[in-house]
Backbone as CSV, one residue per row, in Angstrom:
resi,resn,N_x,N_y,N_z,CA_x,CA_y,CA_z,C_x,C_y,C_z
1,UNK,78.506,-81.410,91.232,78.628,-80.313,92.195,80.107,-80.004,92.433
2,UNK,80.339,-78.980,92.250,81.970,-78.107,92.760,81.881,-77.823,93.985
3,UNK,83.325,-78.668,94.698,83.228,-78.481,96.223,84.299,-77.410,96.404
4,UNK,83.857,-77.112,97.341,84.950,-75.905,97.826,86.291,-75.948,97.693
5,UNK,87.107,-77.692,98.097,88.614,-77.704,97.444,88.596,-77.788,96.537
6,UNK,87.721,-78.418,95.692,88.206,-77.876,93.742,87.999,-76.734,93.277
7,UNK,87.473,-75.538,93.910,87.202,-74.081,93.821,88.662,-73.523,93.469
8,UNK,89.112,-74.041,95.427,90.443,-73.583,95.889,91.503,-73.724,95.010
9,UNK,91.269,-75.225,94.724,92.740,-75.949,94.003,92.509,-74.749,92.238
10,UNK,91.330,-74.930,91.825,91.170,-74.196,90.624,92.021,-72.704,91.210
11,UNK,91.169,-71.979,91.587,92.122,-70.903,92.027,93.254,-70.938,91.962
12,UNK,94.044,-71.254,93.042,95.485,-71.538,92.709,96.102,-71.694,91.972
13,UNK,95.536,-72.986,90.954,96.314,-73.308,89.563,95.974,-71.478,88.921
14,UNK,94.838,-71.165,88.875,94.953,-70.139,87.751,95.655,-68.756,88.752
15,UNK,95.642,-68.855,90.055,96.468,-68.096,90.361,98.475,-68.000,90.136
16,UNK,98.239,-69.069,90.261,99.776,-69.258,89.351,100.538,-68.765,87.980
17,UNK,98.964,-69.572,87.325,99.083,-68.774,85.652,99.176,-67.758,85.539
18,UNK,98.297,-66.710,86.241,98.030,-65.231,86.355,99.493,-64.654,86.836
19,UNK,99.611,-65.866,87.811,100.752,-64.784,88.106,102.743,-64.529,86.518
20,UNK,102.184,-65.989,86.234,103.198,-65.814,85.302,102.936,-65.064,84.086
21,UNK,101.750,-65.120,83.754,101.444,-64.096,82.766,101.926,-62.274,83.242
22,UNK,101.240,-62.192,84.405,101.400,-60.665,84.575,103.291,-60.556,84.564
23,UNK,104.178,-61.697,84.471,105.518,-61.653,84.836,106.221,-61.680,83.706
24,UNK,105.100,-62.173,82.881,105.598,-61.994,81.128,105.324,-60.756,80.660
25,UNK,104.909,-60.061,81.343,104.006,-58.890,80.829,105.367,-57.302,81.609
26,UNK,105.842,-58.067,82.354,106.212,-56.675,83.420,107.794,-57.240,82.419
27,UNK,107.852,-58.130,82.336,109.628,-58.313,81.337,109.535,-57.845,80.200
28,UNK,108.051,-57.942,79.615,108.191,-57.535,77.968,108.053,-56.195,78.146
29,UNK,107.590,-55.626,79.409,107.607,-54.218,78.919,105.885,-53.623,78.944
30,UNK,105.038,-54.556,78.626,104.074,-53.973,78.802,103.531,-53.347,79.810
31,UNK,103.523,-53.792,80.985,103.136,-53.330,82.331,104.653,-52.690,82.855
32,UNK,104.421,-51.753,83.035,105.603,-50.731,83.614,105.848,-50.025,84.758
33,UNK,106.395,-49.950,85.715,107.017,-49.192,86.470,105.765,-48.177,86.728
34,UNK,104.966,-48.100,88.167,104.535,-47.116,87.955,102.958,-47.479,87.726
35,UNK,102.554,-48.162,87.009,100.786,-48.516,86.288,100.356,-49.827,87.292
36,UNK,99.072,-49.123,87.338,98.114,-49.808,88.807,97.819,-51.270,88.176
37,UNK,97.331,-51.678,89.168,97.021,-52.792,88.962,95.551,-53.532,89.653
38,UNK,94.666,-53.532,88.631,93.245,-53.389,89.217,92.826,-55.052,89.497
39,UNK,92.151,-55.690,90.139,91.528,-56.451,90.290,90.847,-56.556,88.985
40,UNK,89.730,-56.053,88.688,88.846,-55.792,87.869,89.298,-55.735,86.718
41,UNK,90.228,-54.922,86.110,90.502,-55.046,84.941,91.616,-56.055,84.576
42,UNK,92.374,-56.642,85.298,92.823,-57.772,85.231,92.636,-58.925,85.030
43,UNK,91.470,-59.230,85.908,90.590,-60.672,85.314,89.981,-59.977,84.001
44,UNK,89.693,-59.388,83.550,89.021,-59.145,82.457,89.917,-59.285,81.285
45,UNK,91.249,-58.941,81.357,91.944,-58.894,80.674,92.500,-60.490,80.432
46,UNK,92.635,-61.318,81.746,93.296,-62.538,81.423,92.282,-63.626,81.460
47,UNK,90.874,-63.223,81.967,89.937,-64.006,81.344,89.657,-64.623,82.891
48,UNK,89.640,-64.599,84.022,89.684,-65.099,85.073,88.890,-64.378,85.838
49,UNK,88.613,-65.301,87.294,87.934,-64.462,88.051,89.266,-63.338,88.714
50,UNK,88.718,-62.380,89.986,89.352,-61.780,90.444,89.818,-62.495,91.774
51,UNK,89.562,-63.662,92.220,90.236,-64.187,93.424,91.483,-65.112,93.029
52,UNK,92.127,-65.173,91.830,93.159,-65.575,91.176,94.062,-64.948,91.132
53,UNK,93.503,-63.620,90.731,94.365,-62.241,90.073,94.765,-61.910,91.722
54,UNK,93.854,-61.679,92.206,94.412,-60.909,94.254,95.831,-61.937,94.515
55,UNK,95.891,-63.611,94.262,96.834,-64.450,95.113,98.014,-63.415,94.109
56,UNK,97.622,-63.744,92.629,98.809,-62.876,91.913,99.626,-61.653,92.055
57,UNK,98.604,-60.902,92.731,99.246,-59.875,92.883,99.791,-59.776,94.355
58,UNK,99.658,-60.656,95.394,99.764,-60.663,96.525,101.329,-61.665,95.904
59,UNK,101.241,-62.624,95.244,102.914,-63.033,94.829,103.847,-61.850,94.153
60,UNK,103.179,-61.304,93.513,104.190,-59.995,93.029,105.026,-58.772,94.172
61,UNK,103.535,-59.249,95.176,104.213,-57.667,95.996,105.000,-58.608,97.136
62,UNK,104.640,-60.039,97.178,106.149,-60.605,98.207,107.650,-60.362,97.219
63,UNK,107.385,-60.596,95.921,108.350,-60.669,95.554,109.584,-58.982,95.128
64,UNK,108.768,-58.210,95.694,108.810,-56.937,95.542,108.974,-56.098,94.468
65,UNK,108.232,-56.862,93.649,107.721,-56.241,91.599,106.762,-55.362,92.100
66,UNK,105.519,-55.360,93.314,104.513,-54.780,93.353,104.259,-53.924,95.176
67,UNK,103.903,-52.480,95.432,103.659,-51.878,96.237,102.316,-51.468,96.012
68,UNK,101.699,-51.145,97.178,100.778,-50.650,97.777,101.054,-49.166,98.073
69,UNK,100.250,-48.460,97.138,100.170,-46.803,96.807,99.094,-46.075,98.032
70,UNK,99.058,-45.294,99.137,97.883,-44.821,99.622,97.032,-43.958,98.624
71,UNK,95.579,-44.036,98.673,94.685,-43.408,97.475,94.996,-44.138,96.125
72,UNK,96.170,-45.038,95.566,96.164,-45.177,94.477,95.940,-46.962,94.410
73,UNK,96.551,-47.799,95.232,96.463,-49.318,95.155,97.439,-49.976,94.789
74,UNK,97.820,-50.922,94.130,98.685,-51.931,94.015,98.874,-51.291,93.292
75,UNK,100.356,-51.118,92.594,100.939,-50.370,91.330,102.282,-51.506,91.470
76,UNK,102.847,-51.627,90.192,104.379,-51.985,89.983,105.405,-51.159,90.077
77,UNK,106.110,-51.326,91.060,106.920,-50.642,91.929,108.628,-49.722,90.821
78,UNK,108.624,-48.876,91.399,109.482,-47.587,90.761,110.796,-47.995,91.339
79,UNK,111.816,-48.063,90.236,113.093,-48.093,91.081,113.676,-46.537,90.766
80,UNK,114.706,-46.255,91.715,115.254,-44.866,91.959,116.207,-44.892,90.917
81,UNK,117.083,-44.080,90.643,118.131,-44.541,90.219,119.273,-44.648,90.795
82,UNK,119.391,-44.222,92.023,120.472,-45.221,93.364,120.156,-46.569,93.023
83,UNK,118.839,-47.089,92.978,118.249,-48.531,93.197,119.031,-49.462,92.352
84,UNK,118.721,-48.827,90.701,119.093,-49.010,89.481,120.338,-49.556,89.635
85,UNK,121.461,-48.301,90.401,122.677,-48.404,90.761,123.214,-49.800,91.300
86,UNK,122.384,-49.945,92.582,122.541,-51.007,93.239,122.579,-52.333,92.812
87,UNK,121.503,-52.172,91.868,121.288,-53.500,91.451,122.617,-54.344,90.634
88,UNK,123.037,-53.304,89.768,124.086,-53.321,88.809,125.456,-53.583,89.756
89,UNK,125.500,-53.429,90.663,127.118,-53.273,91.681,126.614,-54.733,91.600
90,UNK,125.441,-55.173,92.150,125.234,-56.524,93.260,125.497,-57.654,91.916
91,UNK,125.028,-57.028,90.743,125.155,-58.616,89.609,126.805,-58.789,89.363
92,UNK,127.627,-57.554,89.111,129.081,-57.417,88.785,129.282,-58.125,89.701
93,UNK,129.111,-58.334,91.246,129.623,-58.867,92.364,128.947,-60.419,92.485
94,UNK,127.796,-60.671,91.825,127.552,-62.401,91.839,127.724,-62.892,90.768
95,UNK,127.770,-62.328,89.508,128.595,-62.684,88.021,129.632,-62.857,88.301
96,UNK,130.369,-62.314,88.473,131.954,-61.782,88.230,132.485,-63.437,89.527
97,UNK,131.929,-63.232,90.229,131.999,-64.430,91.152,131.361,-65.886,90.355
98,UNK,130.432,-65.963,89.699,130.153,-67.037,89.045,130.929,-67.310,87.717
99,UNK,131.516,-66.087,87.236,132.346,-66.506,86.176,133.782,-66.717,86.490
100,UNK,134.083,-66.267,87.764,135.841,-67.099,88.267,135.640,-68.834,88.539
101,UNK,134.437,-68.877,89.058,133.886,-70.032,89.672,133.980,-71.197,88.246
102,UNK,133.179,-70.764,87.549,133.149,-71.531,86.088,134.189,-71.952,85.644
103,UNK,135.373,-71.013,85.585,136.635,-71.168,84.802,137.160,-72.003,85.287
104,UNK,137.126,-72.775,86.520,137.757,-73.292,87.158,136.481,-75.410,87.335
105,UNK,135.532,-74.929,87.112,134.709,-76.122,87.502,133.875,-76.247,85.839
106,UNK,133.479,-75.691,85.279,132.873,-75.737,83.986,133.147,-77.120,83.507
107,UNK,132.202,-78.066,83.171,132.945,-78.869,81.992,132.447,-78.998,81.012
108,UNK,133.508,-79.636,79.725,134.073,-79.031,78.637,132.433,-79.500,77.933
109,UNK,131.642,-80.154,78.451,130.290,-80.015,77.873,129.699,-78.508,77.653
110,UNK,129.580,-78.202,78.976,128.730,-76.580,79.638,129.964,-75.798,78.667
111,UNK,130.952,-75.693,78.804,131.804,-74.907,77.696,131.404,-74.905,76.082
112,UNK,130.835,-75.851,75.522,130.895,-76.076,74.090,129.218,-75.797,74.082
113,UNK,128.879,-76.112,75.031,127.015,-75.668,75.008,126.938,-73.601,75.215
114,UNK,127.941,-73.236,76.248,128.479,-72.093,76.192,128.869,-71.591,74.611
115,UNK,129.444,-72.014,74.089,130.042,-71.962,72.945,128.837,-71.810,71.510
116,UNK,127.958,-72.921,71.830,126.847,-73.107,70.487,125.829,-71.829,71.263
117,UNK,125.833,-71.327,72.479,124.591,-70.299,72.677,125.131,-68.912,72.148
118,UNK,126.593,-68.628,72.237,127.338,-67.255,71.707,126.919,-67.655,70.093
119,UNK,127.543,-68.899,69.164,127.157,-68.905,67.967,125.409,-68.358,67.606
120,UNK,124.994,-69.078,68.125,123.680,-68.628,68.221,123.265,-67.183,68.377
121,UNK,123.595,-66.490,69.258,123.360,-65.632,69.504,124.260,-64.493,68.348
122,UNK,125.350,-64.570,67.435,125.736,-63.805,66.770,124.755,-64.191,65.392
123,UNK,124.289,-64.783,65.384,122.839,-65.329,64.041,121.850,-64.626,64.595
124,UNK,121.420,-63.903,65.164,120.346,-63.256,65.837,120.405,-62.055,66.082
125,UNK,121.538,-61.181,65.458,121.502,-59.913,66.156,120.411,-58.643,65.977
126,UNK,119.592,-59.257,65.165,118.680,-58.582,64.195,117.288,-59.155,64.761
127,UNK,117.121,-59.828,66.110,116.257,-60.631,66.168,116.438,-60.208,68.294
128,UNK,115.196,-59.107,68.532,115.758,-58.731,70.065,114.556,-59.503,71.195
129,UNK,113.932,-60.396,70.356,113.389,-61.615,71.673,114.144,-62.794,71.435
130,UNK,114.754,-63.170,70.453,115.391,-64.193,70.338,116.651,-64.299,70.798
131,UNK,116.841,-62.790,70.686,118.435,-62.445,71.114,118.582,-62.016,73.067
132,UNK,117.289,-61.649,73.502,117.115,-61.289,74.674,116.931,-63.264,75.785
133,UNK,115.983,-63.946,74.630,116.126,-65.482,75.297,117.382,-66.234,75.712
134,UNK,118.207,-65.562,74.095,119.268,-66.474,74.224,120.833,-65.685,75.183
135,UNK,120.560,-64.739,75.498,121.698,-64.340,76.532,121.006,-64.284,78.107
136,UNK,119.910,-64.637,78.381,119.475,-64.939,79.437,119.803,-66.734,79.638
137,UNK,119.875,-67.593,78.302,120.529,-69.063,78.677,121.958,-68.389,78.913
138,UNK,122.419,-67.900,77.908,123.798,-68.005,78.282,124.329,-67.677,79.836
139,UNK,123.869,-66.498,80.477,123.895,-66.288,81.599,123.584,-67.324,82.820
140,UNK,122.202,-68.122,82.382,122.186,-69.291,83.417,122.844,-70.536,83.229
141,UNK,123.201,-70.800,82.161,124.343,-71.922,81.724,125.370,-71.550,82.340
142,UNK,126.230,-70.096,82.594,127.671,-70.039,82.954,127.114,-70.123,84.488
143,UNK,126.450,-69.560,84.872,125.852,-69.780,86.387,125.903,-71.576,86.829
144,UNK,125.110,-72.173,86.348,124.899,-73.229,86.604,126.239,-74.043,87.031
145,UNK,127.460,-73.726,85.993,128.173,-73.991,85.737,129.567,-73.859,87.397
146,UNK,128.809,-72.745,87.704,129.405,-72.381,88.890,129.676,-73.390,89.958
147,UNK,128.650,-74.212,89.924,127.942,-75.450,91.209,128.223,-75.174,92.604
148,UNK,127.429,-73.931,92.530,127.026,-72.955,93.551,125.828,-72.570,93.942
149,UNK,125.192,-73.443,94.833,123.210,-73.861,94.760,123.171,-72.193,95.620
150,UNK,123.698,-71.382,96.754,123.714,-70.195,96.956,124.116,-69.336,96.161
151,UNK,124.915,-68.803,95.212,125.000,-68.019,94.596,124.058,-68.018,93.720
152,UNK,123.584,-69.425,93.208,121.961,-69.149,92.221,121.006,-68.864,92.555
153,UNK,120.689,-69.166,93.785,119.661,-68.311,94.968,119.778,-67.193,94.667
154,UNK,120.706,-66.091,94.765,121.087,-65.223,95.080,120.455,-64.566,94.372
155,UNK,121.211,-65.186,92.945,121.187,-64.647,91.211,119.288,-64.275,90.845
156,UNK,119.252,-65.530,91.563,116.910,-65.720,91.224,116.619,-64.510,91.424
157,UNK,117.304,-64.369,93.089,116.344,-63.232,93.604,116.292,-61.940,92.843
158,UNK,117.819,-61.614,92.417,117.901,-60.514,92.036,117.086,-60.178,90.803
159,UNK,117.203,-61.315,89.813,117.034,-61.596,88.318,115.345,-60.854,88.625
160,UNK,114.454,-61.579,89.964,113.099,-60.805,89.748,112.816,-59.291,90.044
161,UNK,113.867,-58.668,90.796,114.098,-57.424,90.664,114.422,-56.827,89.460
162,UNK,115.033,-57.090,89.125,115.290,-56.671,87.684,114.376,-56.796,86.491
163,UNK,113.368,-57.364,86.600,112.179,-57.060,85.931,111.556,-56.240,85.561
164,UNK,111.476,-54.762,87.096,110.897,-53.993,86.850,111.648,-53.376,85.769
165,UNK,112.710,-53.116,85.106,113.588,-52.559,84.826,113.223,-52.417,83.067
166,UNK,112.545,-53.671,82.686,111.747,-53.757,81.514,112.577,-54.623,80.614
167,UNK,112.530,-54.729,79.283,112.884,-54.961,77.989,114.744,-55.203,78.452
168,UNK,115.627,-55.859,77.904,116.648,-55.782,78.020,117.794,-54.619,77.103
169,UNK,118.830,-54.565,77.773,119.751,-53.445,77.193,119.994,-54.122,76.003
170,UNK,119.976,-55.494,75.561,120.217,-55.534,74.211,119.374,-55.481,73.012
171,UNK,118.440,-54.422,73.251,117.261,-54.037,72.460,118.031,-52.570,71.701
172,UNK,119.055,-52.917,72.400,119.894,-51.472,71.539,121.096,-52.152,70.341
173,UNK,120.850,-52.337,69.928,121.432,-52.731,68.743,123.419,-52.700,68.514
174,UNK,123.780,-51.479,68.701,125.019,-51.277,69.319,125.709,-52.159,70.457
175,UNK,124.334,-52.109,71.388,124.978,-52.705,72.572,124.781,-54.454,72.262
176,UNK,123.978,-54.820,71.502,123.756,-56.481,71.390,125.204,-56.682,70.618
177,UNK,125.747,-55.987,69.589,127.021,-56.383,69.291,128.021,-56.352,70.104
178,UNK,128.127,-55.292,70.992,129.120,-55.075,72.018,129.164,-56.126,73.133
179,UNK,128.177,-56.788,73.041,128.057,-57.820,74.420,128.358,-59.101,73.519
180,UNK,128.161,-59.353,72.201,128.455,-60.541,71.745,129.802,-60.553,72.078
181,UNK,130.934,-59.473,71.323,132.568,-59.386,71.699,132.708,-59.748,73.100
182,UNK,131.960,-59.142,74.361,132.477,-59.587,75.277,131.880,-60.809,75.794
183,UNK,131.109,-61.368,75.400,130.804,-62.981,76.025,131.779,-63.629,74.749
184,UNK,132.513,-62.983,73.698,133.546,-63.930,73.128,134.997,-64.253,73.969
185,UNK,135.240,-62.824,74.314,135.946,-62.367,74.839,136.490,-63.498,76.864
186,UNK,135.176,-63.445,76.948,134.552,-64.311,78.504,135.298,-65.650,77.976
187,UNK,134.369,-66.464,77.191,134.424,-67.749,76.638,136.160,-67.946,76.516
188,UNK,136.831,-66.941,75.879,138.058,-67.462,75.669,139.038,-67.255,76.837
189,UNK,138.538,-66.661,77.825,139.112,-66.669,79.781,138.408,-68.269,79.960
190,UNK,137.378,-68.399,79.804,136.572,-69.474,80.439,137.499,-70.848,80.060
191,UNK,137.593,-70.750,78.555,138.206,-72.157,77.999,139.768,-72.583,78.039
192,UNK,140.504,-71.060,78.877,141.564,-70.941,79.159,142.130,-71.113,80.518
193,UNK,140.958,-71.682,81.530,140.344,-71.419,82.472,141.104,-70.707,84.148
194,UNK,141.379,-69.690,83.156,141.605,-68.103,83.724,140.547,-67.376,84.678
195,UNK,140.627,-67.653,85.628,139.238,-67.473,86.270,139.303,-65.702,86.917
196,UNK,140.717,-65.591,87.047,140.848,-63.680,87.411,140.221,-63.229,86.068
197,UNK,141.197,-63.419,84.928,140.470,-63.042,83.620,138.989,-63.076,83.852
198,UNK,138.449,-63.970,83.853,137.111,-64.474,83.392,135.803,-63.637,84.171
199,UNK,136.589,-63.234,85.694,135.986,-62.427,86.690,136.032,-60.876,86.346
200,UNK,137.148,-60.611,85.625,137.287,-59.352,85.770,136.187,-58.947,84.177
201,UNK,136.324,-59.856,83.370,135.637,-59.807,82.314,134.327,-59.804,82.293
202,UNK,133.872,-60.893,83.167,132.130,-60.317,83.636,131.959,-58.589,83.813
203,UNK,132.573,-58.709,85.333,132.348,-57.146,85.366,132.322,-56.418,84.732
204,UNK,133.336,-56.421,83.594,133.339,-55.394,82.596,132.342,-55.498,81.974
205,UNK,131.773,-56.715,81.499,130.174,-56.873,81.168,129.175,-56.594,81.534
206,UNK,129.353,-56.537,83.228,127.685,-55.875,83.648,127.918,-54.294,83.568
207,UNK,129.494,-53.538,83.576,129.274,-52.669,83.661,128.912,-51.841,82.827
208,UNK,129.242,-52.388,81.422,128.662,-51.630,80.155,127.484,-51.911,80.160
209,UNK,126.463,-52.719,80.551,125.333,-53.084,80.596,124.532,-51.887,81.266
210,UNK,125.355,-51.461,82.739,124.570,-50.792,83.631,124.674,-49.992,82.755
211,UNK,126.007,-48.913,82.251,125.283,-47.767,81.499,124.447,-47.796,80.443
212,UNK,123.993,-48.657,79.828,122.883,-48.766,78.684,122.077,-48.416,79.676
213,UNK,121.927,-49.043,80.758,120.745,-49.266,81.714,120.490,-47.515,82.372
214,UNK,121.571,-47.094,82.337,121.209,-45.283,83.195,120.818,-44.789,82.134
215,UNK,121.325,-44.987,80.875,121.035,-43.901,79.901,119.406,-44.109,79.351
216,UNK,119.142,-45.418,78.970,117.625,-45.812,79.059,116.822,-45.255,80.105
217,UNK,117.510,-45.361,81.641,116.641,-45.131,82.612,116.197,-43.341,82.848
218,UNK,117.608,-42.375,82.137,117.459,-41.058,82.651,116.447,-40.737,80.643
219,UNK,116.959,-41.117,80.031,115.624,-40.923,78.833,114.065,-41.297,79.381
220,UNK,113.832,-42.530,80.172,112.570,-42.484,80.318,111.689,-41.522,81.176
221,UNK,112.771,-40.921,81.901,112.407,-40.421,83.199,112.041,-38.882,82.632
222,UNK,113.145,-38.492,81.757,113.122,-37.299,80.743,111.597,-36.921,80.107
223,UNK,111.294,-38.199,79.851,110.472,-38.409,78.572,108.991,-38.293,79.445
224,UNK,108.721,-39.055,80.739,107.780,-38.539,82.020,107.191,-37.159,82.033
225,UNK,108.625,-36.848,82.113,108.508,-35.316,82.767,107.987,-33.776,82.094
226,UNK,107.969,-34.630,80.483,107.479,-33.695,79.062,106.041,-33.538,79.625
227,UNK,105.801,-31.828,79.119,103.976,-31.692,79.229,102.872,-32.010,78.037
């Protein structure tokens, strides 16, 4: 006989799963900005009941990936492009701060592990999940590196905002080379441990990033608006 806390506890566990699946799903791009999100066709889709999928989507909309539409329901939430904006000022301003931080506390381990994820990552440029995994380590390696338990807080929160945002800017081919030069570029502030350099060099990194990010964002919006 199944008692009611092994119901619960089941739930949970697969509410968890559910929820990381639908989180793999809103990064890769499949679930987008905008597209509802049904009870019903959700468990159907991930094979579950629907009192799994509700905790899931009730974790998405704390985490503010997911709003509540009147007449329409849970949907994955639309950023503006002020929003877009915002987001991009706030990483230049906790990067750019985690990479002065590094230059100065990094050790020469996290530097040479820094070091084998850029190698890595110039073997991959032809390769945009492998190449999208491996500059998301690189990013939390120089973070880590910071030994700054609030600024990685910070970084989490934002990082799940940025989800809605989809697929990464280095799915553009141009731009995956352009970001290899400048995380070379970083690395050799970092190992020099130039930490103005190293700060001002982030920024310059998220900021070419953000414009991949407007120009992607005003094409999709373009592309909406076709009859």
């Amino acid at each position: 006989m199944v008692t009611a806390t092994a119901t619960s506890v089941r739930d949970i566990s697969q509410g968890q799963d559910a929820y990381q699946r639908l989180i793999a799903q809103i990064r890769a791009g499949s679930l987008r900005p905008g597209d509802r999100l049904t009870e019903t066709d959700l468990a159907m889709r991930l094979g579950i009941s629907r009192t799994p999928v509700r905790e899931a989507i009730r974790a998405l909309e704390a985490d503010g990936l997911v709003v509540h539409i009147p007449r329409v329901g849970a949907s994955i939430r639309r950023l503006g492009y002020s929003e877009v904006t915002e987001l991009y000022e706030m990483r230049m301003v906790l990067e750019g701060t985690a990479a002065r931080l590094s230059a100065r506390t990094a050790s020469e381990v996290e530097l040479a592990e820094l070091d084998a994820i850029s190698h890595e990552m110039a073997e991959a440029q032809s390769d945009d999940l492998r190449l999208y995994e491996l500059n998301r380590q690189f990013h939390r390696t120089l973070l880590n590196a910071a030994r700054n338990r609030f600024l990685i807080d910070a970084v989490a929160g934002l990082e799940k905002t940025m989800l809605i945002l989809g697929p990464s800017t280095m799915e553009d081919s141009a731009r995956a080379a352009e970001a290899q030069t400048e995380h070379e570029a970083l690395l050799a502030a970092l190992h020099d441990r130039d930490a103005e350099a190293a700060e001002a060099l982030m920024r310059h990194h998220i900021r070419a990033a953000h414009r991949i990010r407007l120009r992607q964002f005003r094409s999709d919006d373009s592309a909406e608006q076709l009859p």
